[in-house]
Every structure is written in structure tokens, then in C-alpha cells.
C-alpha positions in Angstrom: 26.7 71.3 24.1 28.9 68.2 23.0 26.5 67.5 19.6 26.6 69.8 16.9 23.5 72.2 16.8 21.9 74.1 13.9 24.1 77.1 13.6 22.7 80.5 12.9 25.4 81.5 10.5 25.0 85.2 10.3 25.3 86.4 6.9 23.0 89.1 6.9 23.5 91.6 4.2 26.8 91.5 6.8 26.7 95.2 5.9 28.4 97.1 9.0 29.9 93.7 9.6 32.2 92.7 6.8 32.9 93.9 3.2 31.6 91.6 0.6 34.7 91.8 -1.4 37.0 91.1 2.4 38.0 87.8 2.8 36.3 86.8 6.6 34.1 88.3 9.0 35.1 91.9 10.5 33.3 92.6 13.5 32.8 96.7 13.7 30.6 96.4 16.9 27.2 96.0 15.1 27.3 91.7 16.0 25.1 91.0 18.9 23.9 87.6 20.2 20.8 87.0 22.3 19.7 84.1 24.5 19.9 80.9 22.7 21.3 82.8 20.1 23.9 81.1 17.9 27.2 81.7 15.8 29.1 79.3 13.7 32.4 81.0 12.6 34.1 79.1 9.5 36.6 81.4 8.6 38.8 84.0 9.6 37.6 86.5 12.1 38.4 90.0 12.7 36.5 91.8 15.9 37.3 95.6 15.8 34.2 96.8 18.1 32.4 95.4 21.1 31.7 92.1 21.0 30.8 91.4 24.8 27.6 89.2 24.8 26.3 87.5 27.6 24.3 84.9 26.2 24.3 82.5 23.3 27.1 80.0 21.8 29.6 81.0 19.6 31.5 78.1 17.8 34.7 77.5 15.7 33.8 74.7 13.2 36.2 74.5 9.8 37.0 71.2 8.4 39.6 73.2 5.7 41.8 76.1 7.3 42.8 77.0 10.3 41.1 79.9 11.9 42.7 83.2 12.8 40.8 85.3 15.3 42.4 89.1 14.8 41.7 92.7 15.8 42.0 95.5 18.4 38.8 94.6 20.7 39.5 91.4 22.3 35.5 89.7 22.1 33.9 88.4 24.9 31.7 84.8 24.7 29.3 83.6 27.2 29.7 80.1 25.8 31.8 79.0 22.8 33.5 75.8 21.9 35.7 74.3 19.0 35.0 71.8 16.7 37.2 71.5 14.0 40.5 69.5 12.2 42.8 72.7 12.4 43.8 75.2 15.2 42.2 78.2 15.9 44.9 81.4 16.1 44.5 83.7 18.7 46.0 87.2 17.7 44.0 88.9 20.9 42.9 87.6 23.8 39.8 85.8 24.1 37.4 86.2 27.1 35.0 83.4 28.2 32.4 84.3 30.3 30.6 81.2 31.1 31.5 77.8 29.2 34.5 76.4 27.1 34.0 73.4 25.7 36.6 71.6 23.9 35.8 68.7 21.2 38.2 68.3 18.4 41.5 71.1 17.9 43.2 73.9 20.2 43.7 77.0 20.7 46.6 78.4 19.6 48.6 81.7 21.4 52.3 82.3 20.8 54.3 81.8 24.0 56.4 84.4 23.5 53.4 86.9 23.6 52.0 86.3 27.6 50.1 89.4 26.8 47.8 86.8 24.3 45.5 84.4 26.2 42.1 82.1 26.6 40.8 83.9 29.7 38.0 82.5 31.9 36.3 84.8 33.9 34.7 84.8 37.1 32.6 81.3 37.6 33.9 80.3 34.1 34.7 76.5 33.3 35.9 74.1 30.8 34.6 70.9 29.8 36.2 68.0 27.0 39.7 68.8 27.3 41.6 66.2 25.7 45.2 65.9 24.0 43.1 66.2 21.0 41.5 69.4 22.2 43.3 72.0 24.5 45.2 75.6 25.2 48.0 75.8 23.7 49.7 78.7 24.6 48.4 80.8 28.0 45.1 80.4 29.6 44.3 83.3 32.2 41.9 83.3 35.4 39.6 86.4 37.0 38.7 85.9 40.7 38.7 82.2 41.2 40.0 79.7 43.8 40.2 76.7 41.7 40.8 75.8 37.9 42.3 72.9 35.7 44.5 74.8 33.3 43.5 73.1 30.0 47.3 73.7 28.8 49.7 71.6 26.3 51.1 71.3 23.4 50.4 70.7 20.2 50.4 66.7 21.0 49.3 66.2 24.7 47.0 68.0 27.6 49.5 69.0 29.9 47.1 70.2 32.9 48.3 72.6 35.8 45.7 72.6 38.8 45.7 75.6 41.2 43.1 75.5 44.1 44.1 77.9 47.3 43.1 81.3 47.9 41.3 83.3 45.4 43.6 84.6 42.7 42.5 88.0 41.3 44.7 86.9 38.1 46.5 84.3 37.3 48.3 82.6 33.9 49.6 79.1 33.3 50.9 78.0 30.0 53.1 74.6 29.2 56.2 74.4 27.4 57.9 70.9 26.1 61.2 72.1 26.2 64.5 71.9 28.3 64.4 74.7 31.1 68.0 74.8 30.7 67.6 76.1 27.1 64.0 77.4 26.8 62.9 79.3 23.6 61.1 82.4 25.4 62.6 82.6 28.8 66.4 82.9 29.8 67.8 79.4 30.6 67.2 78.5 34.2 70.4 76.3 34.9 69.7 72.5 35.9 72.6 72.5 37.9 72.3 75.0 40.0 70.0 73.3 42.9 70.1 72.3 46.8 72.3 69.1 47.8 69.0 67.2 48.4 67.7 67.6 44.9 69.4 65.0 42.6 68.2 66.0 39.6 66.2 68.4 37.4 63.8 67.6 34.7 65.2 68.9 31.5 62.4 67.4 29.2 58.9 69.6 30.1 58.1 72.6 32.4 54.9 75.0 32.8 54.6 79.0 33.9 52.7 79.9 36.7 51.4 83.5 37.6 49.3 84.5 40.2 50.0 86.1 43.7 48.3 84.3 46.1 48.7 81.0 47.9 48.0 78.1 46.5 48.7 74.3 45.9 49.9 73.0 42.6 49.2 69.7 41.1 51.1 68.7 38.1 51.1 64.8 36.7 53.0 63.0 34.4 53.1 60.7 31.6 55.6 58.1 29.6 57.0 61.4 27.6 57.9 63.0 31.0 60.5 60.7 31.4 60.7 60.3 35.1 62.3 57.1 34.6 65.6 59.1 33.6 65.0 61.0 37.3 64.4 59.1 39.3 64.5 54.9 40.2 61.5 55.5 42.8 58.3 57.5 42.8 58.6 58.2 46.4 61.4 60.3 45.1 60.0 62.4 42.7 59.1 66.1 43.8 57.8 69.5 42.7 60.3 72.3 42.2 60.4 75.7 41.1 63.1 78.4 39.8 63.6 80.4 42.5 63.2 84.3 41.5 65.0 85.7 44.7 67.6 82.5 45.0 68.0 82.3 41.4 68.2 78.4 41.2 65.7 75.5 41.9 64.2 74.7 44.9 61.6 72.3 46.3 58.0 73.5 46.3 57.8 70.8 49.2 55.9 68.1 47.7 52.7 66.8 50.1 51.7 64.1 48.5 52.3 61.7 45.3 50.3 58.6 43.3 50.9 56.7 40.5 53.7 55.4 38.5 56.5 56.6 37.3 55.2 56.4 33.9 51.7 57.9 34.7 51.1 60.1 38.5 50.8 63.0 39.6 52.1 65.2 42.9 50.6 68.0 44.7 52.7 70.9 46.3 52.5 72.4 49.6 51.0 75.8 49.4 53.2 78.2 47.5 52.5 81.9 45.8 53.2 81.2 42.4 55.0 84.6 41.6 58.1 83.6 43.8 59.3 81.3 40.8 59.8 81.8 37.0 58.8 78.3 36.1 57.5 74.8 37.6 59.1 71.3 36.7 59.8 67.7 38.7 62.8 66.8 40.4 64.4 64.0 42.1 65.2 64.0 46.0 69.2 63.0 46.5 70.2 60.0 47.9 70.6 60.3 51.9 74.3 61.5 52.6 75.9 61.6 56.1 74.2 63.8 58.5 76.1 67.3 58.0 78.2 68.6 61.2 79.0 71.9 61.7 83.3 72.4 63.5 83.5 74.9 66.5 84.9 78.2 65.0 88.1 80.7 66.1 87.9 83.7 64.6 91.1 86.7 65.1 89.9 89.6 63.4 93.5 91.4 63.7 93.9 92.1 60.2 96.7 89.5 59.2 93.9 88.0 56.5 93.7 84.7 58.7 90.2 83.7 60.4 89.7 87.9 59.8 85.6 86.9 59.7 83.7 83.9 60.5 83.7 81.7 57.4 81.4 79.2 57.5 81.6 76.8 53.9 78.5 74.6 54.0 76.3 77.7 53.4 77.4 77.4 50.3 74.3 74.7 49.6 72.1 76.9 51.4 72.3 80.5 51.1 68.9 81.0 52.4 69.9 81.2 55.9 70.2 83.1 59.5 72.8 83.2 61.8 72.8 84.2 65.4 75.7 85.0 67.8 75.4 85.0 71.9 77.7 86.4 74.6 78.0 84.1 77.5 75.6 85.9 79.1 73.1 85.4 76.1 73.0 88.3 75.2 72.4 88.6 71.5 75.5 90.5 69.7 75.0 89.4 66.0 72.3 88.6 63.6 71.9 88.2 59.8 69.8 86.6 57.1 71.7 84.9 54.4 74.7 84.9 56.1 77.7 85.1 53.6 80.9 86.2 55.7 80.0 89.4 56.6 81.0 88.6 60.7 84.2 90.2 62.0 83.9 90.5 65.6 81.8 93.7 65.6 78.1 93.5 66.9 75.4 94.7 64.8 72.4 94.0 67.4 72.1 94.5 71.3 72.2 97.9 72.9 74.2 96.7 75.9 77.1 96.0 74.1 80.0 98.2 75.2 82.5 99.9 72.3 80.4 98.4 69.8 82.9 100.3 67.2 85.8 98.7 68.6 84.7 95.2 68.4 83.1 92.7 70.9 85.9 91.3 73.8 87.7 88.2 73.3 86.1 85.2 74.7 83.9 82.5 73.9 80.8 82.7 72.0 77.5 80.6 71.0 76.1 80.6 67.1 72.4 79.4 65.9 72.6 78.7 62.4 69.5 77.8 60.6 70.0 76.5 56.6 66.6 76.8 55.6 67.0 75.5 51.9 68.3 72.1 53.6 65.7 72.1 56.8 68.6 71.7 59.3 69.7 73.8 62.8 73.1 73.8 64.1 74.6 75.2 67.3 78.0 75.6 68.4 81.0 77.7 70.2 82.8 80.2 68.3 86.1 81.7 70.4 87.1 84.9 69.9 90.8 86.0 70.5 91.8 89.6 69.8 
């Protein structure tokens, strides 16, 4: 399907199917294509009715315009493929059912409409894609496990590969543009990141949908710029805009090859519907090894050590902190701890006068800072 074939360009009397005097094709439902059967589309098309064929090629070949592809029914091609000097314009999504093959231009959908996509169904697959033939805009995926998002932008193939569980649906698309002042999406802050990520890419990032697990594998090039990021490829890593955290966080890189001017990493397994978008970062360079004080806490109202107050969970408010009697008896528990312990229990039905406070004494915390990887343990004294 790479060579050009003899096209069966259908012009028919293209009574029921266009107006003579309309510029294009309009498709009102009465367009069919049977095995081996073959369409060349040169112009503009309109599809208004059923176009769902499961055989035959359908192709985009024009050498002088670009081509819009319009209308309320979005068609449905079992193989089709693009051949041609200008873009072709999606205005409604376009279904693939078995074959995409990409030669020479892209597909063009506009970012800031998700709801308009390339989608590739259910054993679906591309072939040729190349930075001078791609997606750009949002490809979409029915019921399948892996697939090479054939994404960029108007210059380069950008790819995104999931592979993981089956995703019912999911949606990539690739945007060259600062994450900190994107064009379609709020800005997602550069700054606002764990301790252990240096930096955050501000030149290139992709959208991810889909809500099952899966591994993401995202490479670079010269015009990623990981040179600015980092001095090592060792430190380059994956991260992700946090939906519930609302910053970046690491997508906990499992491997890396390459360069830093050419290479590519590969996530650990993530569900792509926990972030907003998908860039590289840059680890930190190692600091001293954090340490956590004893605590004394006097909750007695004269606004001084009131509640526990514990400052380093400032760079890691994903978090859960457990308190113990000397008995070790649990008396407190909570999960993104933010000074909320005053000396009251909130766990453990032994606890006596749980209204008026646990007794004065010494006590044991477990904290666990999950966005940094690190477990601490201490005293924490108690004096009413």
C-alpha cells in the first residue's frame, strides 16, 4: 500500500452524492466501497450519512490544496492513507478500522477541540509515520493494549507509546509549547515540584487519557533541549501534572537509553487519567539526608506548640502520619497530614476521654513522605 494504485475516482453521475454545481464531494449515505474497492479523494469532502465500510482503500492525494474533511457523520475506513504536499483538515472525527498508512502530509485536528480525532479501532495500526507524515492534533484508541501514537507537530513525529492493560479509550496528542503557558490548557506551574526534581521541561509536553495502567515511553530529540535540564542522562526522568496534588511529580522512570540529544525513557506503570499532561524532568542534585527533631506539643490554648507542626511536609504533602501510646496503642492517624494534631485521638476504641484529649506523656510518630520515598520515626512528648 506504499505505491500509488489506480484509483477508482468515483464520479458517477455523483447524483445522491454531490451537486454538480457544489464545490467537493458530499457524502449523503449513498457512497459504498467493496472489497478491493478504491477511492481517491482530491478535494474537499463532506460525509453527511453512513459511510462505514469495511473493506477497500480510501486515499487523500492533492498536490494543490489542502483537504477539509466536514460534516455531521463521522466516516469510517477500513484502510486509508495520505499522499499528498498539504494537510488534510479534520472537522469530525475520523475512524480507521483496519490500516493507516502515512506517506507524505498530516492530519490536521485543532487541539483545542479533544472532541476531534484520528481514531483507530480495535486491531487497528499505522504504518510510515514520519516527521513528514503524522497526527497532528489527537489520535484516539478502542480496546487495545499497545499503540505508537503517531503524534507531532507540524515539523516533527513526536510519538507517545502506551502498552499495559487494555484501554477501552484512550487519547494522546503533542503540544510544542511551554506547560507553564500552554495555549489550550491552564498553565501547569514549572515551579511547583518535589525537592528531588530539579527542573521541568518548559519546551514540549503531550496529553494522555486513558484509565487503565500502563507504561509510557516518550523519547527525545536535539529540539527537546535536555541539554538545558539536565548535565547527565542518568538524570533525566518522566513526570506528570499531578491532578489530585496539583503540581509535578515523577512517573518513576524505569529505565533510559540514548543521549541527551536523541533517547528515550520508559515509565513505571501509571493510569494516565491521574495527570493533565506528560513532560521530562531533571532529578536534583543529592542534598543531605533529611532528619526529622523530636516534637513537644502543649495544646493549652496559649497559641504555642497548640498542634503538632511538622514543616518538611511542606515538600511532600502526599503523606501519613501515625501516633502510638507507650503501650502501642494507635491513638492518631491521617493521610496528608497538614497540622490538624492537637492532642485528641481520632482512632482506637480503648482510648479513655477521648473528648478531653489523650494524657500527658510521651508518644511515638511514623511518618511516611510518599512524594520523597522516605520513613521517619520519632518521640513526640506531650505535656498538658
Amino acid at each position: 500500500m506504499n505505491q500509488i494504485q489506480t484509483i477508482l475516482f468515483f464520479v458517477l453521475f455523483l447524483h445522491g452524492l454531490a451537486g454538480w454545481g457544489q464545490e467537493g464531494i458530499h457524502n449523503h449515505g449513498t457512497l459504498r466501497l467493496h472489497q478491493d474497492g478504491m477511492l481517491g479523494i482530491h478535494t474537499n469532502f463532506t460525509n453527511e450519512g453512513p459511510f462505514r465500510n469495511r473493506a477497500g482503500l480510501v486515499g487523500f492525494y492533492s498536490d494543490s490544496n489542502p483537504i477539509v474533511l466536514s460534516g455531521s457523520s463521522p466516516p469510517l475506513f477500513y484502510d486509508a492513507e495520505i499522499f499528498q504536499e498539504f494537510v488534510v483538515n479534520l472537522e469530525l472525527p475520523l475512524q480507521i478500522a483496519n490500516n493507516l498508512n502515512f506517506i507524505q502530509g498530516d492530519f490536521l485536528t485543532d487541539k483545542a477541540l479533544p472532541q476531534i480525532y484520528v481514531e483507530m479501532l480495535q486491531n487497528a495500526f499505522t504504518v510510515g509515520e514520519s516527521n513528514d507524515s503524522k497526527i497532528t492534533g489527537y489520535v484516539r484508541i478502542l480496546n487495545q493494549s499497545r499503540m505508537v501514537f503517531p503524534v507531532g507537530d507540524a515539523a516533527e513525529y513526536r510519538p507517545l507509546t502506551l502498552e499495559g492493560d487494555v484501554f477501552p479509550v484512550a487519547k494522546c496528542a503533542y503540544f510544542r509549547e511551554d506547560p507553564g503557558n500552554p495555549t489550550t490548557f491552564p498553565p501547569f506551574r514549572t515551579d511547583l515540584k518535589p525537592r528531588d526534581i530539579e527542573s521541568v521541561s518548559r519546551t514540549e509536553f503531550w496529553r494522555l487519557e486513558g484509565s487503565s495502567s500502563g507504561q509510557v515511553t516518550l523519547t527525545w530529540n536535539q529540539r527537546s533541549n535536555l541539554g538545558g535540564l539536565a548535565e547527565d542522562i542518568s538524570q533525566i526522568v518522566l513526570v506528570g501534572w499531578s491532578k489530585s496534588d496539583q503540581r509535578w511529580i515523577s512517573l518513576g522512570t524505569q529505565s533510559r537509553a540514548g543521549d541527551l540529544d536523541n533517547g528515550f525513557a520508559i515509565s513505571q506503570p501509571i493510569v494516565p487519567d491521574a495527570f493533565e499532561v506528560l513532560t521530562f524532568g531533571s532529578l536534583a542534585e543529592p542534598e543531605e539526608v533529611l532528619t526529622l527533631d523530636n516534637f513537644f506539643l502543649s495544646p493549652n490554648g496559649d497559641g504555642i506548640n497548640d498542634v503538632l507542626v511538622i514543616e518538611e511536609l511542606a515538600d511532600s504533602p502526599n503523606n501519613n502520619l501515625q501516633i502510638y501510646d507507650r503501650r502501642g496503642l494507635k491513638v492518631f492517624e491521617m493521610d496528608n497530614y497538614r497540622d490538624e494534631f492537637g492532642g485528641v485521638a481520632n482512632v482506637g476504641n480503648l482510648v479513655l476521654k477521648r473528648q478531653t484529649g489523650l494524657p500527658e506523656g510521651v508518644y511515638f510518630y511514623l511518618l511516611r513522605m510518599h512524594d520523597l520515598g522516605l520513613e521517619f520515626q520519632g518521640f513526640l512528648f506531650l505535656d498538658r
